[in-house]
N, C-alpha and C positions, 0 to 999 in steps of 0.2 A: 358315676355314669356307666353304659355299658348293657347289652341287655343280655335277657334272662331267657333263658331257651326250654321251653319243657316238649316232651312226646307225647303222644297221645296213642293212647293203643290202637286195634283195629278199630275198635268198635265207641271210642273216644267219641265220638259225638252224642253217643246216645244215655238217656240220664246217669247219673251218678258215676261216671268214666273219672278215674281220675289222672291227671296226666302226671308225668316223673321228670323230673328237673335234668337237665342233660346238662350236667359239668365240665364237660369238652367245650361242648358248641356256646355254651354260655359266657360273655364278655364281662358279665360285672363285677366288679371288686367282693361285694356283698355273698356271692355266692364263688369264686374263682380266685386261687390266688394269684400273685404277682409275680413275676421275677424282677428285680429292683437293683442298680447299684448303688454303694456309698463309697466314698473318697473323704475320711477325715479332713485331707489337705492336700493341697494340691501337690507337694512330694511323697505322701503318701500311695500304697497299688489298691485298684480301684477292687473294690468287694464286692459278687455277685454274691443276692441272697433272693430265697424266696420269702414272700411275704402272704402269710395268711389272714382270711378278711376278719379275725379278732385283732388284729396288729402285732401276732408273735412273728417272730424273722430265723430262719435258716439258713446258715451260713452253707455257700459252693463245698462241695468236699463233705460236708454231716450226712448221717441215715436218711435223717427227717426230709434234708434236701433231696437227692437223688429219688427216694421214695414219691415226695407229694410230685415232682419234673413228672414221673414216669405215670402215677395215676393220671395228675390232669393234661398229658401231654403238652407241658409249655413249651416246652424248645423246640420251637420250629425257624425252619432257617428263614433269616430276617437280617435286615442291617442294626448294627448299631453302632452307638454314636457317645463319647463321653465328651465334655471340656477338660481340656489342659489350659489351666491360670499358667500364666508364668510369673512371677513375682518380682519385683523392682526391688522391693526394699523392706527390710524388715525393722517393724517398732515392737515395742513392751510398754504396757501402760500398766504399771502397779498402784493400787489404792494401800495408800498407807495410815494407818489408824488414825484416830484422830487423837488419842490420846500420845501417842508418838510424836506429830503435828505438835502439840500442844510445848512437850518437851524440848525441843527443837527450837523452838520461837523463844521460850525463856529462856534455856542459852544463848541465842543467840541477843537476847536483850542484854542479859546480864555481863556476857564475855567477848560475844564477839565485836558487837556496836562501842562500848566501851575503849578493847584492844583498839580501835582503831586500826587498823595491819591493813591499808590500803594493796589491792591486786589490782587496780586498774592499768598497771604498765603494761601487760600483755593483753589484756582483752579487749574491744573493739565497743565494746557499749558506750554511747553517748550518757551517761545518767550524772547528769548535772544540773538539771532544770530546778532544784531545790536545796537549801542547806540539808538536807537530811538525806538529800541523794547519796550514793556513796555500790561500790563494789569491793567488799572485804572480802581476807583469808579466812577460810572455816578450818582450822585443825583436825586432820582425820589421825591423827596420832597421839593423840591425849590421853591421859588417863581416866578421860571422864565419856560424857555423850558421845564426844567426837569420835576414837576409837569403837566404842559400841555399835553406833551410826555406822560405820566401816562396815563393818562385817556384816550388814543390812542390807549394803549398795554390792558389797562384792557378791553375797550370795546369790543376788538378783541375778546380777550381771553373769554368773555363771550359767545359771536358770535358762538366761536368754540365749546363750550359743549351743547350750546341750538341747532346747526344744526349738530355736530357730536355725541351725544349722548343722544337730546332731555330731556337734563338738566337744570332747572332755578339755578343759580349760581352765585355767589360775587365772582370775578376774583380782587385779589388784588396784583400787583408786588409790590414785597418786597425788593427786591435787582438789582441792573443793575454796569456792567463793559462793557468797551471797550476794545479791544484788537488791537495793531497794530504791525500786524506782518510784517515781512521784509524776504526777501531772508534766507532760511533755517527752519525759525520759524515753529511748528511744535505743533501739539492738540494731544494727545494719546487718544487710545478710552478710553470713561467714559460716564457717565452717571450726573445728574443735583438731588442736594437734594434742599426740600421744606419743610416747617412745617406742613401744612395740609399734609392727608392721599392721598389726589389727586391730584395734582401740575401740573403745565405749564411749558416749556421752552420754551426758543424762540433763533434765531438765525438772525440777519437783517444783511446785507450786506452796509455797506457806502462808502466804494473808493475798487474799487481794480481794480490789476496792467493791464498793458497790454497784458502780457505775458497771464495771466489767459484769458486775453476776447478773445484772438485769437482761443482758445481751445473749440471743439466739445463741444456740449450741449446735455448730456446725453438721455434729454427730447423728442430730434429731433431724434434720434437713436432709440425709441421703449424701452430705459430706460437703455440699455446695451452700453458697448465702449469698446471699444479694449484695454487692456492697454499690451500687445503682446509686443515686439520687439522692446524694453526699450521705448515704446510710449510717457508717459510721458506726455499725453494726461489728469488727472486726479491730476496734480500739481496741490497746491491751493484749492481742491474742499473738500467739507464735505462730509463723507461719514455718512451712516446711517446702522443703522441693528438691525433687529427683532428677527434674529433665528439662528440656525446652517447649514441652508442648504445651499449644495455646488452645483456646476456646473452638476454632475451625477445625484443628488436630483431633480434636475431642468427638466433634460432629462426625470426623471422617471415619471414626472408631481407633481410633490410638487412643492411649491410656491416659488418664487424670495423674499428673504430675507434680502436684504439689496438693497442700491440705492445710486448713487453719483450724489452729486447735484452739477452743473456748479454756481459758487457767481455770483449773478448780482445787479448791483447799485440799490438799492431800493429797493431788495425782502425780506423780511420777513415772514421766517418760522416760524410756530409754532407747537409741538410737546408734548407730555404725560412725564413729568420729567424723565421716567425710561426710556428713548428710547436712547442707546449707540448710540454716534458717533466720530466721529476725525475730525483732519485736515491732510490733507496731508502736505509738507511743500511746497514754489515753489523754482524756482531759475530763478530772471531776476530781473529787477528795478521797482521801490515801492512800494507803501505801501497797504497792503490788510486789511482794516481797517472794525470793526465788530462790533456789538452792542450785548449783550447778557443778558437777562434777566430771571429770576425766579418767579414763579407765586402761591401764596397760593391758593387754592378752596374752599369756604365755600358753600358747597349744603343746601338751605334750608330746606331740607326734612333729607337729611344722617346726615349731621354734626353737632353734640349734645354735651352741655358741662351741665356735671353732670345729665346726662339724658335731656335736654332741647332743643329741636329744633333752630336752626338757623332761623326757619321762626316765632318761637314764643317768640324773643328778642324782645327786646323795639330797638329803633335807636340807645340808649346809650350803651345799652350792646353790639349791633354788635359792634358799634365803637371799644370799648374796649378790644374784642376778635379778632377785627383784629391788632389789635394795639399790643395786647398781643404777637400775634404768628409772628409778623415782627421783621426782625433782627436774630441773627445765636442764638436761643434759643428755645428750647425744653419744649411743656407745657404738663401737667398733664390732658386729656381731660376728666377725672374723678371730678377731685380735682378744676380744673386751675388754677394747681400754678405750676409755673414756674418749672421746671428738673432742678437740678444743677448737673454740671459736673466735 
């Protein structure tokens, strides 16, 4: 939109006058370029550029910019206006191959379901509604998948504080269980504990049923679903939550506070240990099979034992403070001797 402005000489009216396009006075994109900002993210600084009506861009500060400013006179004094998001919480959602998936599920048929190595003394999941219900240990220390798998969860987990918080950081999982729930089974809300002060959870998706994949995906919706008129549209799914605000809160322009994620084979979420969620339970045939892990954080710069930087250990010593703080044990980060209970 925008219009097009052209002159007419004196004598412009009379036949064959041609008139010349006035680049100044003229409003449209097609003929006029833009001055535009971008903002990657909302902690990133916002970028003035010009934009030309082919769609090249001139970054504030280049020849090209100050040059086209000054022929088409764009900077004229005027308000402007940017948004500032401020952010609640930050997630990670990794897609992991499917042929990864695939590997993962046969150990876990072969070794993990087998071990038997029941974890449900500390976790809060109902998953009893069938003999095949069950919440096991997954070995992230093995000399097989499991160790491998490690180093897949950590590097992630690295990934997510150096681009969500612009963090350098030692992501170390410490702990992993499977769950496989069946018709009924059922996550209450809670929350995920770590040894360090800053921890990872995570949530990855490995089989689940039919009934769940037929169901709306939250994501396609604009992030909302109906769960009205016993819908039932939200079986199966993790729900998440930040806050207390309700649906009026919402109307009033305060932020959306929670989100339901639809499982899908191979997604892998990753979240801040203190970030409340559940499961809903479903009701149809098989198995809605999960991976869940816990993540210690050692920041080279924050996290100090007996006043000592994490950046200014030997390799021996990280080793051994991360070593120290794996497994359900509480250390002294004065002292570093172990909490007893």
């Amino acid at each position: 939109m925008g219009l097009k402005v052209f002159d007419l000489p004196p004598d412009g009216v009379q036949d064959g006058a041609e008139a010349q396009l006035d680049k100044i006075q003229s409003t449209s994109e097609e003929v006029k370029p833009q001055i535009i900002t971008e903002q990657v993210s909302p902690e990133d600084p916002i970028i003035k550029k010009v934009k030309m009506p082919d769609g090249v861009t001139y970054p504030e500060g280049s020849d090209e910019y100050a040059k086209i400013v000054k022929e088409y006179d764009l900077e004229k004094p005027g308000i402007t206006a940017a948004m500032r998001t401020k952010l609640a919480v930050h997630m990670m959602k990794v897609e992991i191959p499917e042929a990864i998936i695939d590997e993962l599920n046969e150990h876990i048929d072969n070794v993990v379901i087998p071990a038997n190595d029941d974890y449900s003394d500390g976790l809060v999941g109902q998953i009893n509604r069938d003999k095949r219900s069950a919440q096991l240990n997954f070995d992230l220390f093995d000399d097989g998948v499991g160790s491998q798998f490690k180093k897949i969860l950590d590097s992630s987990c690295k990934s997510f504080l150096a681009h969500g918080w612009g963090q350098d950081v030692i992501a170390d999982a410490f702990e992993a269980w499977t769950v496989h729930s069946y018709a009924g089974d059922y996550n209450p809300l809670h929350d995920h504990g770590c040894r360090t002060d800053a921890g990872l959870s995570m949530i990855m998706y490995l089989k689940v049923p039919e009934c769940i994949q037929k169901s709306p995906d939250p994501a396609e919706l604009g992030g909302g679903v109906d769960i009205n008129h016993a819908s039932g549209v939200v079986d199966g799914y993790t729900y998440f939550t930040w806050g207390n605000n309700n649906m009026r809160d919402v109307v009033a322009l305060k932020p959306v506070t929670e989100e339901y994620v639809k499982p899908e084979k191979g997604t892998l979420i990753i979240f801040p240990n203190w970030l409340r969620h559940s499961v809903n339970p479903f009701f149809g045939e098989g198995e809605r099979r999960t991976f869940s892990s816990n993540v210690n954080i050692f920041n080279k710069q924050n996290f100090k034992i007996k006043g000592k930087a994490f950046s200014e250990m030997s390799d021996e010593e990280k080793e051994g403070i991360i070593s120290q703080f794996r497994g359900r044990k509480k250390v002294n980060k004065a002292t570093g001797a172990e909490i007893k209970e």
